[in-house]
N, C-alpha and C positions, 0 to 999 in steps of 0.2 A: 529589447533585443535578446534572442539567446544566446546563452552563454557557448562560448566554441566549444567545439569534440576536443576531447582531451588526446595525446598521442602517444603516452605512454603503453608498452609493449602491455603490462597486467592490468585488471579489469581492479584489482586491488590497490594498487597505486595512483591516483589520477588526485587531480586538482578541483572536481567538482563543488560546486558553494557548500559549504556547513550551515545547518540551520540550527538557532539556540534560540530555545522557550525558557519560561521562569525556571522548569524543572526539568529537562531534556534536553538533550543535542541527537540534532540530524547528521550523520557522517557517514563517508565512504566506508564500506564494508572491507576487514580488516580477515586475515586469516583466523587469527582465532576464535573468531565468531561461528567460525562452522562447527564444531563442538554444541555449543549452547542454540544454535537454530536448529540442528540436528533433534537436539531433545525435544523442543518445541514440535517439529513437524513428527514427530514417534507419538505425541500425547494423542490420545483418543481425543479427549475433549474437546483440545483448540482443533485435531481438524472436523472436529464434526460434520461439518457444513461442509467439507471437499470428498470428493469419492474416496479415498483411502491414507493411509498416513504415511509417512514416507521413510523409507532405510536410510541410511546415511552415506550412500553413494547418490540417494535420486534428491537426498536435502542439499548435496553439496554441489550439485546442479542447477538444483536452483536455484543458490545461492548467487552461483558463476553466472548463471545467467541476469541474477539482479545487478549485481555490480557491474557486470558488463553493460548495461543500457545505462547507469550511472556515469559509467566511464565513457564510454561512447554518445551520450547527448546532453551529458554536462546537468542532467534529472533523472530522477529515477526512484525507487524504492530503496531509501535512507535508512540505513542502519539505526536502530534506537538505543541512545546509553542515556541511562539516567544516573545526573555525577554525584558521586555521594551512594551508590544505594547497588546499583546496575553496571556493567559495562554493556552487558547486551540484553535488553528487553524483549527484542523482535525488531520489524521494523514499520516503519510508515514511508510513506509517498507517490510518487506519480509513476506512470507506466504507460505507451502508446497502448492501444488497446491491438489485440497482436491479432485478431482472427474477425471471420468474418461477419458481421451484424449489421443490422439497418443502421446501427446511430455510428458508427465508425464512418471514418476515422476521428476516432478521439482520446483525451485522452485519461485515464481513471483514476482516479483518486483510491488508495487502499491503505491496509493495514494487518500486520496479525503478531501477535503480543503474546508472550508465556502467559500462563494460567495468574502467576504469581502478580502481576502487572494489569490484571483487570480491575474493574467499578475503581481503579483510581484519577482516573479522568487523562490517561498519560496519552492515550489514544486522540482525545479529541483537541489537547493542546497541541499535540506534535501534527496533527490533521489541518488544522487551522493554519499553522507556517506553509506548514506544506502547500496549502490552497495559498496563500497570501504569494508565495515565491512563484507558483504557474499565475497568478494574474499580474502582480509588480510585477516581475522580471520577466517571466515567459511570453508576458502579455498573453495570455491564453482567455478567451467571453468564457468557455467552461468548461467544466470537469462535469466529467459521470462516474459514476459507482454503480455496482451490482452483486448481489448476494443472494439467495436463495430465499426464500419469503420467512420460512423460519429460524431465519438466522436475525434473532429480533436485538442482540446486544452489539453486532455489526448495523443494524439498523439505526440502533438508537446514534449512535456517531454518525450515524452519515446524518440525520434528523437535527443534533446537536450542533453542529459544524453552519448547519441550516439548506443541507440539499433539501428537493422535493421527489418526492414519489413519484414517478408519470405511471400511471396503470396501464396507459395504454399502449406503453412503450415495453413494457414486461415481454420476456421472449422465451423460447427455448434455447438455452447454450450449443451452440455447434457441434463443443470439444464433449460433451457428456453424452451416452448412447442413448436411443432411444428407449424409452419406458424406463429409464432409471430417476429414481425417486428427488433425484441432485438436479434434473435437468432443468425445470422450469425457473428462472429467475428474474426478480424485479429490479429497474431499473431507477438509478438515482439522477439529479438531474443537480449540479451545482451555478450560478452564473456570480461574477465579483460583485455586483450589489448586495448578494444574500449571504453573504458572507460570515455567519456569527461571531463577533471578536472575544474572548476572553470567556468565553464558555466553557465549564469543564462538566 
């Protein structure tokens, strides 16, 4: 069963489940995490893979708009603190998929992580709950994911975690213009059998 919509007035405040791996915790996004995801989305490098990096009016948007589907359907894209080290890494988790595609409605497994927070596997443990929580609890058959083809260190997590590639499901994005170099992207395909346990 899904967990209920929360009713609290802020998208910062709710009662959504906390997810805890050996070295991470899943949580409700907090205000002063906009600061440090702000830096995150300004780096070139982590947005490589997205059309452009973001100011810190358009990071704290989407900020508000992660916690708000957290708060509003009880999942969502979980803030990442790792205890001991981090309070905010980035985050991981689930998301409906919001526009319009052949494989919608579904719903996408994701992630994106400061520079500082990669090759250490925090990705694909905090990915793994994540997936474990839409099939226990959501009871969701599966997730998908999607990236850009050379986005090969986003790939490697979705691979890790144990999605499949469908090639023949690969699309052009809606949301990206035409003949821009970002638009074409492949599609991951997750279901609860394949689930990789304890993989980093």
């Amino acid at each position: 069963m899904s967990p209920s919509p929360v009713t609290s007035s802020s998208p910062f405040d709710t009662d959504a489940p906390v997810l805890r791996t050996e070295r991470t915790i899943l949580r409700a996004w907090r205000a002063d995490d906009l600061p440090p995801f702000a830096a995150l989305n300004a780096d070139r490098e982590v947005m490589r893979h997205f059309p452009t990096t973001l100011d810190r009016a358009q990071s704290d948007a989407v900020a508000l708009r992660l916690a708000k589907h957290l708060h509003t359907h009880g999942y969502g894209p979980w803030a990442l603190e790792i205890p001991g080290v981090t309070p905010f890494a980035g985050f991981v988790g689930l998301m409906r998929v919001g526009f319009d595609a052949p494989f919608a409605p579904a719903v996408e497994i994701g992630w994106r992580l400061a520079q500082a927070w990669w090759s250490k596997g925090y990705a694909t443990e905090a990915a793994i709950a994540a997936a474990q929580f839409a099939f226990d609890t959501l009871r969701l058959s599966e997730l998908v994911s999607f990236t850009v083809p050379a986005n090969v260190r986003s790939r490697a997590v979705m691979e890790r975690i144990g999605m499949r590639h469908c090639p023949d499901e690969d699309f052009l994005h809606p949301l990206i213009p035409p003949g821009h170099r970002l638009r074409r992207h492949v599609l991951y395909r997750l279901e609860a059998d394949a689930l990789a346990c304890g993989t980093r």
